[in-house]
C-alpha positions as CSV (number, residue, x, y, z in Angstrom):
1,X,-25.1,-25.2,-0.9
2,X,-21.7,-25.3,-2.5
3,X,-19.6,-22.0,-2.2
4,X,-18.6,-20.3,-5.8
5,X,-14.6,-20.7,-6.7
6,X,-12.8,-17.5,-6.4
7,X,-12.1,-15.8,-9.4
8,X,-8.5,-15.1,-9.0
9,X,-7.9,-13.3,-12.2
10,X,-11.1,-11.2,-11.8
11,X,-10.3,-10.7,-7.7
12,X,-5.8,-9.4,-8.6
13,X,-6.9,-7.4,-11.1
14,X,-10.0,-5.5,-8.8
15,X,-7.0,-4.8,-6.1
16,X,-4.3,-3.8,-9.0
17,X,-6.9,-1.2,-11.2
18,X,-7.8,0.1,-7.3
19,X,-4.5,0.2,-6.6
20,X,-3.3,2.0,-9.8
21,X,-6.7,4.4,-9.1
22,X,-5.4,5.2,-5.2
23,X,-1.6,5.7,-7.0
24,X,-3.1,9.1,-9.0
25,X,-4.8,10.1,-6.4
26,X,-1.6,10.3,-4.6
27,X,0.5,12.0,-7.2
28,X,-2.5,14.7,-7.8
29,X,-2.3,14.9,-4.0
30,X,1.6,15.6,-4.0
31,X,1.5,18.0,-6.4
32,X,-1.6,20.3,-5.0
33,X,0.9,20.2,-1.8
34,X,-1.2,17.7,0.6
35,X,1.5,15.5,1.6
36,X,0.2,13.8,4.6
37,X,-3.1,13.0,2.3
38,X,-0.1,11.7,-0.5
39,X,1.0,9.8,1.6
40,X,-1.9,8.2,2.7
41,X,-3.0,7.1,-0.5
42,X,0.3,5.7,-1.2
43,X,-0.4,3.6,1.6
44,X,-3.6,2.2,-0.1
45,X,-1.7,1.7,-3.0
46,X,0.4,-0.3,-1.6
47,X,-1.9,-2.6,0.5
48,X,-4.0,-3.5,-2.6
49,X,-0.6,-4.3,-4.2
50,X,0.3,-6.0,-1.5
51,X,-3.9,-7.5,-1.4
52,X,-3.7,-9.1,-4.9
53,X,-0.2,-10.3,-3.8
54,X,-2.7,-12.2,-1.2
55,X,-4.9,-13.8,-3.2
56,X,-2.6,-14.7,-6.3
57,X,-0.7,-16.8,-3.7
58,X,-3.6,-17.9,-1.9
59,X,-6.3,-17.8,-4.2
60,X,-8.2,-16.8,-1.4
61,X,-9.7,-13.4,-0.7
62,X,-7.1,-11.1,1.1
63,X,-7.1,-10.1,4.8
64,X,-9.3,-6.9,5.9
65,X,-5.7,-5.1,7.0
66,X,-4.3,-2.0,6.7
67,X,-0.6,-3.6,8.2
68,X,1.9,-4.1,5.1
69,X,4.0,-6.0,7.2
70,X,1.0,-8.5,8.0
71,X,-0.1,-8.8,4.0
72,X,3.0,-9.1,2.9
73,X,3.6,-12.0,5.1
74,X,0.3,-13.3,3.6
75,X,1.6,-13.0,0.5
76,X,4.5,-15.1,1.0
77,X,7.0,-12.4,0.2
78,X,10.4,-13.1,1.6
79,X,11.8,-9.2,2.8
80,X,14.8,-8.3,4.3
81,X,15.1,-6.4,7.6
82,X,14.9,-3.0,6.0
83,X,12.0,-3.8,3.7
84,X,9.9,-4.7,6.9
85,X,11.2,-1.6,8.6
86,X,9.6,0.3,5.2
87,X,6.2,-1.2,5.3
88,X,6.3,-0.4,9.5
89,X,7.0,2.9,8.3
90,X,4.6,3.7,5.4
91,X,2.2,1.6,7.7
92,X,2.5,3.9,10.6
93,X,1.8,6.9,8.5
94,X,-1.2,6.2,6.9
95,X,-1.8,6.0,11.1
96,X,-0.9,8.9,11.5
97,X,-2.6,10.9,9.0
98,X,-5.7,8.8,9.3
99,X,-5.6,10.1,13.7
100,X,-3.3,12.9,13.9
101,X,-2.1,14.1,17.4
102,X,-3.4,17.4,18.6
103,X,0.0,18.9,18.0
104,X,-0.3,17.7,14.1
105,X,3.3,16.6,14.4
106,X,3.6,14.2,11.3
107,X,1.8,17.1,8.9
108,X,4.8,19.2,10.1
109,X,7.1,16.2,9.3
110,X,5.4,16.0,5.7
111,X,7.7,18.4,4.1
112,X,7.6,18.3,0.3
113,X,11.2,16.5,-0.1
114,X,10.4,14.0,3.0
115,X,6.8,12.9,0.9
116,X,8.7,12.5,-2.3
117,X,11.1,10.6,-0.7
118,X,8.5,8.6,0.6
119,X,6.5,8.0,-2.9
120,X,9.3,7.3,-4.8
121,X,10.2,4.5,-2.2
122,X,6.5,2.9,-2.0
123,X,6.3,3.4,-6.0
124,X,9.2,1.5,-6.2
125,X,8.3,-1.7,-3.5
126,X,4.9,-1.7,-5.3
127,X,6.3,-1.8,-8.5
128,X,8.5,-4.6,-7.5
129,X,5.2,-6.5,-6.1
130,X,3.1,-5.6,-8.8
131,X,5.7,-7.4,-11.3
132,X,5.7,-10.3,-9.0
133,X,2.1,-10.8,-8.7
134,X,1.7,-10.6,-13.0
135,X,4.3,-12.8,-13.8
């Protein structure tokens, strides 16, 4: 039996209205003063940004991941040092709030200026993708 064809269209805009949906959760999330749950959803935001990156440049189905580094790649996005060093970072969070140490060190980290620092430098990369992955 012959395999269906991907929808691609159908498949970038499932990861972009998710995306957009895991974005609002963040920002309710930052302003009800849960930063390290924020930042966690930013961190979905970005990987189904970075997930319909994936297919549109594949027009295959993305990668079960949770590494940005590793979809990005996927999505055949050329990034300079410090943009990898970002999606390690926003990577490693979500890891961090997802299995917190007993001491809870990264909630302590998750000050109200250090997650909108945070947001408004994922908002910005997955704004960046997002226009990339419409146009």
């Amino acid at each position: 039996m012959e395999e269906s064809q991907l929808d691609v269209d159908k498949v970038v805009h499932y990861w972009l209205t998710t995306a957009a949906d895991d974005l609002t959760a963040a920002e309710h999330l930052f302003q009800s003063g849960d930063y390290t749950h924020a930042l966690f959803f930013a961190h979905l935001y970005l990987e189904k940004v970075l997930k319909a990156q994936v297919v549109q440049v594949t027009g295959e189905h993305a990668p079960i991941s949770h590494n940005l580094r590793y979809l990005a790649q996927k999505g055949g996005l050329e990034l300079s040092a410090e943009q990898l060093a970002f999606l390690a970072r926003v990577t490693e969070c979500a890891i961090k709030t997802r299995y917190p140490d007993m001491e809870l060190q990264f909630k302590r980290q998750c000050t109200q200026e250090f997650c909108a620092t945070e947001l408004k430098e994922i908002k910005e990369f997955g704004t960046w993708t997002e226009k990339m992955v419409t146009s």
